[in-house]
N, C-alpha and C positions, 0 to 999 in steps of 0.2 A: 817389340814394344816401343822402342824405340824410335822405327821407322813411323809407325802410328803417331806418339807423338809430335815426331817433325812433319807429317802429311796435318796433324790438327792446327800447326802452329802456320804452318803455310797460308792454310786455306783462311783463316781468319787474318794472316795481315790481308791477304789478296780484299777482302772485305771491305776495306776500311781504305783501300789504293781509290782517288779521287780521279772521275773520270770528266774534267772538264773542256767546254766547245767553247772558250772563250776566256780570255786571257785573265791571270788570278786579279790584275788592279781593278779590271770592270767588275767581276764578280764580288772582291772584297766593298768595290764602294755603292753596290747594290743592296752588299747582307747590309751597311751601313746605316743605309736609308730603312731597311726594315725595321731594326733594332737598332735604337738611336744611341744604345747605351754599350754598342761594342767598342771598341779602339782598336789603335794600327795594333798598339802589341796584343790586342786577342785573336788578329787575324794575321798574324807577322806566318805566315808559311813558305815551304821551299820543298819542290817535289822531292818525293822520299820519307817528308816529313809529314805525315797525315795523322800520325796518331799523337805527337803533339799537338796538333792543332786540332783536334776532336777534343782531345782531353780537356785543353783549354776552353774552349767552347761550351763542353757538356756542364763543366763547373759554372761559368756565367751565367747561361742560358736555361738549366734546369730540364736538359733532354738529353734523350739517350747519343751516342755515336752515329746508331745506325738514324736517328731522327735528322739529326745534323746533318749528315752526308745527304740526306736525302734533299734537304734543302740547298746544300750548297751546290748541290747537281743539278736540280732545278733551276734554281736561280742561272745555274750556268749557260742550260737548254733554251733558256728565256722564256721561262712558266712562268716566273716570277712566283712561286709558290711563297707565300708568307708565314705558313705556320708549322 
């Protein structure tokens, strides 16, 4: 049982692990220009740390985790995906 729980716990941080092509300052001052209304501390991150900065996010912005990541992966790729 056990084992199970730590394979469920794995697989969902693995989820939420941010997989960006381009360095987090561009990325941050692009989510910036989308949403005028983020700041440095909504976007304050440091690898490892993705699920505070989702948390933070999902409170401001009014979307899920997996919505946000999906944008800020975007934006990374340079879709510029805005919504």
């Amino acid at each position: 049982m056990a084992q199970i729980l730590f394979i469920l716990l794995k697989k969902n941080m693995e989820t939420y692990q941010l997989k960006l092509q381009k360095p987090w300052e561009r990325v941050k001052e692009t989510l910036k220009e989308i949403n005028v209304e983020l700041t440095d501390e909504d976007l304050d991150y440091q690898p490892g740390q993705e699920d505070q900065l989702l948390e933070r996010l999902e409170k401001k912005m009014s979307k899920s985790k997996a919505e946000i990541k999906a944008l800020i992966e975007s934006v990374s790729a340079n879709k510029g995906k805005a919504s």
